[in-house]
N, C-alpha and C positions, 0 to 999 in steps of 0.2 A: 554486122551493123545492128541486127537485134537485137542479138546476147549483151552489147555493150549497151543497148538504149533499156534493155529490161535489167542489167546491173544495175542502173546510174535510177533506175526505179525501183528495184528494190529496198530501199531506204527509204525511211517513215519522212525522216525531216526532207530529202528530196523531193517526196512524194507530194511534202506540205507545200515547200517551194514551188512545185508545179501549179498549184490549185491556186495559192495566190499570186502568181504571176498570171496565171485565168482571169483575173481580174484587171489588173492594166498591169504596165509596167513597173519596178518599185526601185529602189535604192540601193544597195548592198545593206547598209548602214538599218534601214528601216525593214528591212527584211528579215538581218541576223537578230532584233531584238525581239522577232517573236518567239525565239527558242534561246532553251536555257544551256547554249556552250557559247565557247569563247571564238571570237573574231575569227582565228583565222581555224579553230576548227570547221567556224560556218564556211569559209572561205574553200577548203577543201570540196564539201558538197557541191561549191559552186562551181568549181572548176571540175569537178566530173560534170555535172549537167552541162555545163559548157564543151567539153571535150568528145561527149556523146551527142552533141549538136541540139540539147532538147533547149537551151535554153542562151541567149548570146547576150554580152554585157560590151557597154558603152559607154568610155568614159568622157563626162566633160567636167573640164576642172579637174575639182578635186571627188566630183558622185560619181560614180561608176553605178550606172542603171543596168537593170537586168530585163530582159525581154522573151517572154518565151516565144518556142521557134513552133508554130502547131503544126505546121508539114511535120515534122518530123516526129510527130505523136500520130500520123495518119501510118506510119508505119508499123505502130503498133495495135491499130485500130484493124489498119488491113491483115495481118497475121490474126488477133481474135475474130476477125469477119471469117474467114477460112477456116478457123479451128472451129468454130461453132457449125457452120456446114456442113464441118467432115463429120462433127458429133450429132449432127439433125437429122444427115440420112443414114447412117448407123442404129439411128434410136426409132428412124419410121423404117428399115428393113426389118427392125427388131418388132416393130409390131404387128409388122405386114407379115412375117414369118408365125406369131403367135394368133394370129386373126386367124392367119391359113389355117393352121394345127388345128385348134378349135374349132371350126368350120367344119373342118375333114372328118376331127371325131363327133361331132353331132350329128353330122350326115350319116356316119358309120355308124352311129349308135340308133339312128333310125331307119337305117336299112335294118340292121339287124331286129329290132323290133320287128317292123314291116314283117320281112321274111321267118319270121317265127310265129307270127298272126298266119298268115297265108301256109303256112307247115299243118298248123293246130287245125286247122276247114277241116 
């Protein structure tokens, strides 16, 4: 289900279609003409966004509106929610390991002082 919802977003003009259907619902008709291909090339992108369930169309008459589906953007929400955690304690082990080290050798490095002061008496 991800692979196909982050396919159907790796497209610029998908991507576009996303952000403005963000805003309310639109037309097929008043949507394709914000980008420069042809009908039913648009019509392809919409039928992935539709097929990956980000986005569902409704026709009355003769409009076929388009709706995005935002549940189904929480699915990719929740996947980077988890990737950024797994990269957060990764990146505070990694500091928490370089704190330590540092710590260790300053200490080490003022024992060793110390105990070269107290040698020289």
């Amino acid at each position: 289900m991800l692979d196909g919802i982050l396919a159907a977003l790796s497209d610029g003009t998908r991507r576009a279609v996303i952000e403005r259907l963000g805003q309310a619902p639109c037309s097929v008709s008043d949507l394709a003409r914000q980008f420069p291909i042809t009908l039913p090339s648009f019509m392809k992108h919409v039928r992935m966004l539709e097929v990956h369930g980000l986005i569902r169309t409704v026709k009355a008459g003769r409009v076929r509106t388009c709706h995005l589906e935002r549940a189904r953007l929480a699915v990719v929400d929740d996947w980077l929610t988890k990737q950024q955690q797994v990269w957060s304690d990764k990146t505070d082990r990694l500091e928490a390991l370089v704190t330590d080290t540092h710590t260790n050798s300053s200490t080490s490095t003022s024992n060793s002082t110390s105990n070269s002061s107290m040698e020289d008496s």
